[in-house]
C-alpha positions as CSV (number, residue, x, y, z in Angstrom):
1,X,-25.6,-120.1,-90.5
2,X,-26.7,-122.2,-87.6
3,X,-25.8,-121.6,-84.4
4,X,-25.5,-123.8,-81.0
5,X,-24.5,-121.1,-78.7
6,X,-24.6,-121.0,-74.7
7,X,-25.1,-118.5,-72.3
8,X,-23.5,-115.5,-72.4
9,X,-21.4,-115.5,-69.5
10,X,-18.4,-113.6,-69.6
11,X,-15.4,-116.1,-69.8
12,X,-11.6,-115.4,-69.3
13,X,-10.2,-116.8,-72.6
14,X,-12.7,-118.0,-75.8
15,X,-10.8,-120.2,-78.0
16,X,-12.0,-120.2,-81.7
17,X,-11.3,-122.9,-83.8
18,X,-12.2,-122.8,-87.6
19,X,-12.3,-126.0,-89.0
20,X,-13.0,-127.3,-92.5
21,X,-12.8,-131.0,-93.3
22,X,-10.6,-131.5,-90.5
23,X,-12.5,-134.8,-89.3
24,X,-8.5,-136.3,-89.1
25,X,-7.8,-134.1,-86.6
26,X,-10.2,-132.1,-84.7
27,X,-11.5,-135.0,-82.0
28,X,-7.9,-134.7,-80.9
29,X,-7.7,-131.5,-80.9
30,X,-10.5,-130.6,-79.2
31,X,-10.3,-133.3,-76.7
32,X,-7.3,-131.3,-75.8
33,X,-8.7,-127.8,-76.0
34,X,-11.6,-129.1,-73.1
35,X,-8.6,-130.4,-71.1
36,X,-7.2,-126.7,-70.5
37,X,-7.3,-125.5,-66.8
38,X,-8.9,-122.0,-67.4
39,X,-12.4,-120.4,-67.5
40,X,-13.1,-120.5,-71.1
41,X,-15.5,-120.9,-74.0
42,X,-14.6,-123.3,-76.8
43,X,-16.4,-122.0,-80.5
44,X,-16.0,-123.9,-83.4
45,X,-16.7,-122.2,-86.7
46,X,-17.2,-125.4,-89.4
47,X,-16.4,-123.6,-92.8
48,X,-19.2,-125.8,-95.4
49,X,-17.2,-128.6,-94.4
50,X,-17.9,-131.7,-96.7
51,X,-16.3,-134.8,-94.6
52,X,-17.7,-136.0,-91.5
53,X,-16.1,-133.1,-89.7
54,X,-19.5,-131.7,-88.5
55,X,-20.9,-135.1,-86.8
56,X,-17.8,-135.3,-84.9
57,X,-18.5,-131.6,-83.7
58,X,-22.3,-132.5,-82.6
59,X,-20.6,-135.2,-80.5
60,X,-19.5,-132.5,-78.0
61,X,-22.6,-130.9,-77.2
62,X,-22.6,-128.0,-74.7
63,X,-19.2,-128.7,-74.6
64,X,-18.7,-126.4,-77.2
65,X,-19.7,-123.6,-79.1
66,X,-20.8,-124.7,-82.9
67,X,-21.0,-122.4,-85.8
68,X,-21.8,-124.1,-89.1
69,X,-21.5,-122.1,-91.9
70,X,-22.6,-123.5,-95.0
71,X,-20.7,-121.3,-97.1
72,X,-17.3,-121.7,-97.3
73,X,-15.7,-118.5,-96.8
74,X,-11.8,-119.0,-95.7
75,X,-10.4,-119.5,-92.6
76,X,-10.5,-115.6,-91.8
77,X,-13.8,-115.4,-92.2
78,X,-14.1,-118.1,-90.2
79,X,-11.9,-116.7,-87.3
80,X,-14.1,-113.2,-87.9
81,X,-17.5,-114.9,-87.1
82,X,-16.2,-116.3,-84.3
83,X,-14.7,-113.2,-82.5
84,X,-18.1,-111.7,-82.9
85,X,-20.0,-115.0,-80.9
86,X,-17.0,-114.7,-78.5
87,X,-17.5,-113.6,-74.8
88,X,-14.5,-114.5,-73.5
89,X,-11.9,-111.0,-72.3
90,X,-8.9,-112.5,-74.1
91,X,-9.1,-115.0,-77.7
92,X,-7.3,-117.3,-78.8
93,X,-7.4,-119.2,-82.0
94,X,-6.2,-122.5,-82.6
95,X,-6.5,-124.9,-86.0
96,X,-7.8,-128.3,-85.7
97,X,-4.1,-129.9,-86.5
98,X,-2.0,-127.5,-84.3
99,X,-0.3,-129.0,-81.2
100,X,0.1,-127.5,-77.6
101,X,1.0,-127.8,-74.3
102,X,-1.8,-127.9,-71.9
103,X,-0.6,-124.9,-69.7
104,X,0.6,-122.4,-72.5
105,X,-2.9,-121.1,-72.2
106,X,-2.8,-120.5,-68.3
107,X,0.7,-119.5,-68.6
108,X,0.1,-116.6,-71.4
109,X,-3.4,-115.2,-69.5
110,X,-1.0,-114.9,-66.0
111,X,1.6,-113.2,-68.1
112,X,-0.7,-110.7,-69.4
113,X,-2.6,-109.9,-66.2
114,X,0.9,-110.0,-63.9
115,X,2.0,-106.9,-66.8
């Protein structure tokens, strides 16, 4: 496994995002993800992806979190290695084709701290 990890700064909300040859999707998604208005870590776990996925990912930089297995082991293992990189006090997991509005995030975090 190779890992591109940041600091470890505590961050409100880590969003994990297992990918695997989801290069059809995942610049749009996660051009999206890095437009949400919150603290947050973004971590990418590529799962032995075998499309172009993984250059798209090194495209982003510090931007992101990127975990590149070169195994594949499902999409829950996936998700599982990347709640043990995350940092964040609440996660999150999106898939490279899901959809979202840009404050459901925000919206869900002030929920959960105003209860």
């Amino acid at each position: 496994m190779t890992s591109l990890i940041k600091g470890t700064k505590q961050q409100l909300l880590s969003i994990i995002i297992p990918i695997y040859n989801s290069e059809r999707f995942i610049k749009h998604c996660l051009d999206k993800v890095l437009q949400i208005k919150i603290d947050k870590e973004v971590i990418v776990v590529n799962d032995a992806s075998s499309d172009n996925s993984i250059d798209i990912l090194k495209q982003y930089g510090d931007r992101i979190i990127l975990i590149d297995l070169k195994v594949n082991g499902g999409v829950s293992n996936a998700r599982n290695v990347g709640i043990e990189k995350a940092v964040g006090k609440y996660i999150t997991f999106i898939d490279a084709d899901d959809d979202f509005e840009l404050d459901m995030h925000p919206k869900m975090i002030k929920k959960i701290i105003e209860e």
